[in-house]
Every structure is written in C-alpha cells, then in structure tokens.
N, C-alpha and C positions, 0 to 999 in steps of 0.2 A: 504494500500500500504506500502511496505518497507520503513523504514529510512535511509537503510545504503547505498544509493546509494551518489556518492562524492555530495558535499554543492555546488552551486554554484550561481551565482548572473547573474541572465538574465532579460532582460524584456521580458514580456507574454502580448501578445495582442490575447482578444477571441471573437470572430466575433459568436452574435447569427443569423443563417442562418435560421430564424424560417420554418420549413415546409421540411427542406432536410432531405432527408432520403435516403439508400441504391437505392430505385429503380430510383432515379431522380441523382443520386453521376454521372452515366456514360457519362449523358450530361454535364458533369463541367470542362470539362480540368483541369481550373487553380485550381481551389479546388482539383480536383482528385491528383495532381501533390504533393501538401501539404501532401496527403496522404499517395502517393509514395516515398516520401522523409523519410514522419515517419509511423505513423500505424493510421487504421480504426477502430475503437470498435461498439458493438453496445452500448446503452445508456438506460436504466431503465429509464422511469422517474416518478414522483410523482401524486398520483392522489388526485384531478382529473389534467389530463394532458392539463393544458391550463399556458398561459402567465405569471399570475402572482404569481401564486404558482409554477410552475417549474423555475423561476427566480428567485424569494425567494429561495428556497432550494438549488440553486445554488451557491449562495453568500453567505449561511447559514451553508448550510449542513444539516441543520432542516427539518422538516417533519410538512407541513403544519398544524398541530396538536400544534404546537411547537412556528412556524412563525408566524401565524396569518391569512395568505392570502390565503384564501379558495377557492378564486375564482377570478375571476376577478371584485369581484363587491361581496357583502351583504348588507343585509337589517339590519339596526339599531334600535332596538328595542326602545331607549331612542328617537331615534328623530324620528322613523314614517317614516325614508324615506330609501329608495335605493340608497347606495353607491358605484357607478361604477366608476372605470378606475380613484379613488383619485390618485394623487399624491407624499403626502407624506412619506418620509422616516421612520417618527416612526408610520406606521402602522403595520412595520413588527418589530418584535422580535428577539432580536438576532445580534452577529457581524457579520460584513459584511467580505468576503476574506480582504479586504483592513486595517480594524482593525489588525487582526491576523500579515498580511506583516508589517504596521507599529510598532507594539508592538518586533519585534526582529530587524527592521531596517526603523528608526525612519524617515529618509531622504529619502524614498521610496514614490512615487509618484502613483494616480491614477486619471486615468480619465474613466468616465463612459458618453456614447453618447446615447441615447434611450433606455437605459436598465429602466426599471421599476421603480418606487419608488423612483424616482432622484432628487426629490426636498428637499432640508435641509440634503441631504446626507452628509457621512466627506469625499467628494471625492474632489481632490484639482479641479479637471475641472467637469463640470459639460454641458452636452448640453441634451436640451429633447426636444416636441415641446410642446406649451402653446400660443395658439392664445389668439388677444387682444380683450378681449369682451367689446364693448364697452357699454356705458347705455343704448344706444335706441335699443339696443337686437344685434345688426350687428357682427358681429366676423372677424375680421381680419389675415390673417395667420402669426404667427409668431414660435419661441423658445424662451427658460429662458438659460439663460448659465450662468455658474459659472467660473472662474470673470466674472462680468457683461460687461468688456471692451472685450471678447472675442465675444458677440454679435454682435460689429459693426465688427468687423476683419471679422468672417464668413460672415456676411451680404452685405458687402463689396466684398468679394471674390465669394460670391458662386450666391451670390441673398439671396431674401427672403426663409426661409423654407417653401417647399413646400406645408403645409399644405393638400392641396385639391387632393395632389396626395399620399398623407401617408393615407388618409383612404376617403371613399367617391366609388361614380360611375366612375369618373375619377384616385381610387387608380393606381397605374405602378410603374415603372422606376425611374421615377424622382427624388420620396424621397428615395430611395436604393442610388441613384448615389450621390445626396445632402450629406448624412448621410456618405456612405465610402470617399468622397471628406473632406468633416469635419473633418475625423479620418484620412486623409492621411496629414495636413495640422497641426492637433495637432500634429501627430508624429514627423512632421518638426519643430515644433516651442516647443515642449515642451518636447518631448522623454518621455514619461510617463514612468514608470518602469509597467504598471497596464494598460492596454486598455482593453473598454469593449463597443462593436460595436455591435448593435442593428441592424440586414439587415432583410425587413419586406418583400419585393418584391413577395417570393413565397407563400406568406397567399392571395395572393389578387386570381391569378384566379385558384389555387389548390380550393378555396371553392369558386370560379363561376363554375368553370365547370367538379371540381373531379380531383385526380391525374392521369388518365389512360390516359387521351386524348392528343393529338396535343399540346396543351394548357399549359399543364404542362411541357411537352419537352420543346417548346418556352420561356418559363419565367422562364426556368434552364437556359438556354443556353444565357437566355439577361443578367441575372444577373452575370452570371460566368464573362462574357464580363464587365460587370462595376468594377465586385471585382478585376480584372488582377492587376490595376495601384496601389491597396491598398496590393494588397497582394506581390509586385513586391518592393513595397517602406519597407514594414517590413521585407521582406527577406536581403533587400540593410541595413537596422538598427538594424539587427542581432536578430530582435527578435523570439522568440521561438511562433508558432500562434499554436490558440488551435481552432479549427471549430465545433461548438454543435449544434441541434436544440432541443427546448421545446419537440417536440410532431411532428406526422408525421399526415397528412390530409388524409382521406379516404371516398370513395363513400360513398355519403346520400343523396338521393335522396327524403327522407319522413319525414315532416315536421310532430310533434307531435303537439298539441294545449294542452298543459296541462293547463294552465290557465283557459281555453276555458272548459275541461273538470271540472275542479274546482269551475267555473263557475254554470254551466247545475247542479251541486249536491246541489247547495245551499250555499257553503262555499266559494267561491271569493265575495266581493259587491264591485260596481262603484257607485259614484256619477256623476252626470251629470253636464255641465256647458257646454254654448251654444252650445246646443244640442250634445256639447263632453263629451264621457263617458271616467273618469279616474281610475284607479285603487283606491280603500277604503283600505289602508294596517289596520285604524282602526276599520274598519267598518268589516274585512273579516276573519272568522274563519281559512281561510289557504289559502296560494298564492303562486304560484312558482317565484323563481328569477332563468328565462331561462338561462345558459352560454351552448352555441352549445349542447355536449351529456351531458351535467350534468346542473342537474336543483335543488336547494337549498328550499326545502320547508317550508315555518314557518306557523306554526300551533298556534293558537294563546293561547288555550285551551288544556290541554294536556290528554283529555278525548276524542278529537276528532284523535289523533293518531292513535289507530288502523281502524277509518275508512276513514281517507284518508291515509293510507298506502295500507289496501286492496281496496280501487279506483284504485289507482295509476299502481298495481301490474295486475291488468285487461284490464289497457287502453293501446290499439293497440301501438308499436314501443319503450315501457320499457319493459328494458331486466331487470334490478336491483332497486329495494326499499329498501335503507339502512336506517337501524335505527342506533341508536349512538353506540350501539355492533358493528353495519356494519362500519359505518363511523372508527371507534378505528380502526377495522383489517385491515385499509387503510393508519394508520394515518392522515387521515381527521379531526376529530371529536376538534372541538375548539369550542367554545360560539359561533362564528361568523357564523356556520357552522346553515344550516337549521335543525329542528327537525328531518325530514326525507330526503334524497336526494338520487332523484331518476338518473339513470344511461339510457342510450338511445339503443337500439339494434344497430349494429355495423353499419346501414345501416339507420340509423334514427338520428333524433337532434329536440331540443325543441327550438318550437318557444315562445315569450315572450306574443302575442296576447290574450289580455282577452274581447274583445268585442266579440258580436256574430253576428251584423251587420257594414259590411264596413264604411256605411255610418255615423254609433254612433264613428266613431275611431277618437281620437286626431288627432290635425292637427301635432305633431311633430313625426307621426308614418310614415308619407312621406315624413322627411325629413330628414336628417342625425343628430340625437340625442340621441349622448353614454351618455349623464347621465340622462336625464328624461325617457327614458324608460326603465320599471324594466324587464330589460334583456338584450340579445348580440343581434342585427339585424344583419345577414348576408347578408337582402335584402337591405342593405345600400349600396352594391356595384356595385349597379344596375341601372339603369335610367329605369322607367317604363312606360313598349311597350303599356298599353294600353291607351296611357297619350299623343296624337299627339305631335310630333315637343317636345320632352321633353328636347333634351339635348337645342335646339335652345331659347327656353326658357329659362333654367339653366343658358347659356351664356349671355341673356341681362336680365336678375334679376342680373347674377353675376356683371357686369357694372353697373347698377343701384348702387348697395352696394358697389363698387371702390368709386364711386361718393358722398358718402354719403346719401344714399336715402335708408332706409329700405325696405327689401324689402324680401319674405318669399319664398325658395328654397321648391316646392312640387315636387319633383323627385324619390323616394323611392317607388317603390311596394309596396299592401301588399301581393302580391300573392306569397307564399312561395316556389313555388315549382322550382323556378328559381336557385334554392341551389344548387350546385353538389358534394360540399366537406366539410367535419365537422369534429370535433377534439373533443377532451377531457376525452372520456374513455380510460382505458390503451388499448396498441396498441394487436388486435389479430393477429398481422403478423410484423417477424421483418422488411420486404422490406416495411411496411407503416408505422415503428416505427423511433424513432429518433436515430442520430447518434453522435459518439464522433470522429472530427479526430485532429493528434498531428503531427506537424512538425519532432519533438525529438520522434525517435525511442523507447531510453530509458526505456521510463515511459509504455509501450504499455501492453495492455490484452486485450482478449477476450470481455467483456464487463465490463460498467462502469453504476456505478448506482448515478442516481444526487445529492445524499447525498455525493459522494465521489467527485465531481467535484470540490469544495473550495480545500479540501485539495493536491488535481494532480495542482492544480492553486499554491499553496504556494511552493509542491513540486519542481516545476519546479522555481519558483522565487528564491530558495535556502534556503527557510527558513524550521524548521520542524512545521509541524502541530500542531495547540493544540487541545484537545476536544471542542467537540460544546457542 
C-alpha cells in the first residue's frame, strides 16, 4: 500500500467476525452500513485457512512458515503429546501490529479481547476466556484479563463469561453479546488507540448446519442485532472500524476417518486402559492431527513417507497430499508442520477418530474436550439424539458440578455426519471466502491479502509500516 497518503493519528478498533463472508454481508445492516460509509475488499487468507494461523498472520504479517502457528493445534515431538488451542503469546514469532504502533508512538494503547495467543501478550488490556479447572477435574466458567482488576469490573457488569455458550452444544449468542458488551465498556473506560474484538457467533451453526440454509440467514441477522450498540458507541469515539473474517465456512457434508484409515494399514497403534483405547503417538508409525479440511500428519520414520502419502492420496474425500515442497508453495512448511499434510475435497473434512469400534472410544470423545483429543470435534456442538433426554441430563450433571459434586458431561456424538459446515482449505469461491470491510474510504482496493492487514492497521493509526 502507499505511504504518501497525509499521517494521521486515529484509533482503529477490528472486530474479527469469524465466518462472514460476501454471501451472509446482505443480512447485516449495521455491518453492511460500515461498508457503505467506507469500502468492501475481498480478503486472501493464509493456509491453511483456520483461526490460529490467519490471526497470527494478521498481527504479523508473517506467513505461517514464519509464525509458527500451523494450525490450531501440533503435535510435539519432544513431549509425545498434542498441542491444541495453547494459549500463549510466545508460540508465535514475530511483532505483533501493537509493537510496530508503539515503537513510532510510545503512548499508544492496545487492547486485544478473544483474539488468539493473548496470554503474556504486550497488550496493555488483555480479556480471553480461561475456565477454573479445578483439582477434582470440575471446570468452572470463567476469563484471564489483563489488569487483573478488570476481571471483577467485567464480572461485575456483565456476569460471568459465558463459557458454555462460547463453545459447546449450547454454543449462541450469549458469548458474541458478552464479548462486544466487554469491548463496548473498555472503549468507555479506556479509549484504546488498538481494539481487537474477537465475535465467534457465526462459527457455531454455519458448521451445524452449512452456510446455504435458514440457519445461516438467522445467526447473521442475530449477530448484526448485538454488534449495532458496539458499532454505534465507536462511530460516537470516532474511531476508524476495520470488519475481517479468518476464513469463510462451506458445505461438508462427508466426514473423512483418516486416522481410522491409518489405522486399518498398520501404522496408527492404541493402547488400551479400561477397556478405552487411546491414541500410541509413540507406539504409531504415523497419525493424523485432524483441524476441519487440513489434517497435519507425523510420520515417525521417514522411510515410511512415501507410503503413507500414497495411502492418503487414494483415500475417498482428499483432494491434496502435501509434502514439504507442497507445504513451502503454501508457506506452510515450519518444524511444527506435519511431514505430510493432507488437504480435504471442498465438500469433505477430517474427523480426528482413531478407534474402529464405538464402544473401544474414550470417554472424553463424548464430551466436550479441545485438548485431549488429537484433533478439532465439530461434533462438540451437538447434544447426541441417540442418547435419550440428553440435554435434561446435561442440565442436572451441570447443577451437580454448580454444587460441587463431580460429575462427567456424556453429550457429544460420535456420529459425524451431523457436520454441515467446514473450513480450512483456501476458499474455491469468493461469496464462501472471507472479507475485508473499512469504515475510511481512503485506504480501499479490490482485495486484500492477510499478510497486508498489520500494515492497513498501522496505516490507518498514522504511523508508517516497517518490514516484517
């Protein structure tokens, strides 16, 4: 982008609206309105196109290759285990938009609300969520915020966070309205020069039920309704709003078993423990680590390469087998990055499943569990029909565990096919791909690619870009 447009000094608040895209914009008024005021781009983004590598690249400008954050989750070689949905800040590589603004204007302020990576950030506000685990296994819903004195203020004003409505069978509303209430509340109390608003609402039933249906219309049009009072209070604080999403959600209706297939060749092994089988990552020539369309595969022998890559290139619903040549042309390819990683046909996604019978499965595969399971459940957003009375259930386990009484959530399907919407390969259509929209006319093109988005962020705060 140009330098020579005049310098000047605003604050920018960016609202990630994970899952909008051009075909869902017509249900938004108030977003669409921001649009009408400045311009619409379309948005490149990085692959693979999932949460924590297009949020890194975003605040980077980096190229997952670069960053670090491959995915939303790898496997670690040194310690043997699967690292999903970590927390902190130095996983990723690289300054953050916020470095850059403070190194030319030192007294420059940021606050980052559910954006990724937020914990040990150098962001002066800091809110994520971070339930209380307690010893006897129980989890409580809570958030970390930076200062820690802003925990009771939000707590205080809003309630508790949501937890159980930010991910789960009962994901909604709730934590979108919690979350934009939080960011309308710091605006007031803090004027950040730097806002960075995490709105998660349209990930929940775009992957229950696909973008095309009833379904998607509806949880545009609720969300748009909650964003008015945020987007209404930074137009009244003059700030300049930048509206992006990661990646845009598209029919998938066909659950891959790669594991399942890695399995059946000889090359995945489970060990067993009361009568539950777990994944062996040392016991297993090669394993996938599912994320939706991109699945991470570590091979543990590198003689066994070429023939779990021609497995993998055979098995029904993979369109792409990247090897580390493939991975480069993507800017993928980092240590962290599986030997081979395979890519899903536009209408398919990998499930994380490695047992071959229901009944051998862990018991935390029916329950809502982002880090013991080595992969993404999308069937986590479900309560499962063939499981009578399961929510009535859900509700007095969940009072049981208010009470203090442990007490073990089996509500998770494992029947895949309840999927309707998946993400992570680059998008084959721009109305299912993600978007860039800018209050400020000014800065406007055609499209924008997520490696340029740090610097349209410094752009617009007034300062110039440096190289990443």
């Amino acid at each position: 982008m140009s330098t020579a447009r005049p310098r000047r000094s605003t604050p920018v608040a960016v609202l990630d609206i994970v899952g909008l895209t051009p075909r869902l914009l017509p249900h938004m008024p108030h977003v669409r309105a921001v649009a009408q005021e400045g311009f619409t781009s379309s948005l490149t983004p990085v692959f693979p196109a999932l949460t924590c590598p297009v949020q890194s690249t975003f605040l980077t400008g980096a190229l997952p290759r670069d960053h670090g954050a491959v995915a939303n989750g790898w496997f670690s070689r040194q310690l043997g285990e699967v690292l999903n949905w970590r927390q902190s800040a130095d996983l990723v590589t690289g300054e953050r938009v916020w470095d850059d603004l403070r190194r030319q204007r030192p007294d420059a302020t940021a606050a980052n609300i559910c954006w990724w990576y937020a914990m040990g950030a150098k962001t002066d506000f800091t809110v994520t969520p971070r339930p209380v685990y307690h010893y006897d296994g129980r989890k409580s819903p809570d958030c970390y915020t930076q200062p820690p004195a802003l925990h009771d203020e939000l707590t205080r004003r809003l309630g508790t966070f949501p937890l159980f409505s930010y991910w789960g069978p009962n994901a909604g509303i709730k934590s979108s309205r919690w979350i934009t209430a939080a960011a309308g509340y710091l605006v007031h109390r803090a004027h950040p020069d730097l806002l960075l608003v995490y709105v998660p609402h349209l990930d929940y039933d775009l992957q229950r039920f696909g973008p095309h249906g009833p379904e998607a219309v509806a949880a545009a049009r609720e969300l748009d309704g909650v964003l008015a009072p945020l987007l209404s209070r930074l137009r009244a604080e003059n700030y300049t709003v930048v509206i992006l999403s990661e990646y845009g959600i598209t029919q998938a209706r066909r659950p891959v078993d790669i594991n399942r297939a890695l399995r059946e060749e000889g090359l995945l092994r489970v060990y067993t423990q009361h009568g539950m089988e777990y994944l062996d990552p040392w016991a297993s020539r090669a394993f996938a680590l599912a994320d939706h369309q991109v699945a991470n595969i570590y091979v543990k022998d590198a003689a066994d390469v070429p023939r779990v890559r021609d497995l993998l290139k055979c098995l029904p619903g993979v369109d792409e087998v990247l090897d580390r040549a493939g991975q480069a042309a993507l800017g993928a390819d980092h240590k962290r990055s599986g030997d081979i990683v395979a890519v899903a046909e536009p209408d398919a996604w990998f499930t994380y499943y490695y047992w071959l019978d229901d009944d051998r499965a862990p018991d935390f595969a029916r329950g809502v569990e982002i880090f013991r399971k080595p992969g993404y459940d999308p069937a986590e957003l479900f309560f499962d029909p063939s499981r009578r009375a399961t929510k009535i259930r859900a509700a007095a386990k969940l009072g049981l565990m208010k009470a203090g009484i442990r007490s073990s959530l089996q509500v998770v399907p494992l029947d895949p096919t309840c999927v309707g919407g998946s993400h992570g390969r680059l998008p084959d259509s721009p109305e299912d791909g993600p978007l860039l929209i800018c209050s400020d006319p000014s800065f406007g093109k055609d499209e924008f690619h997520a490696m340029e988005v740090k610097n349209l962020l410094l752009h617009i705060a007034g300062v110039t870009p440096e190289s990443n």
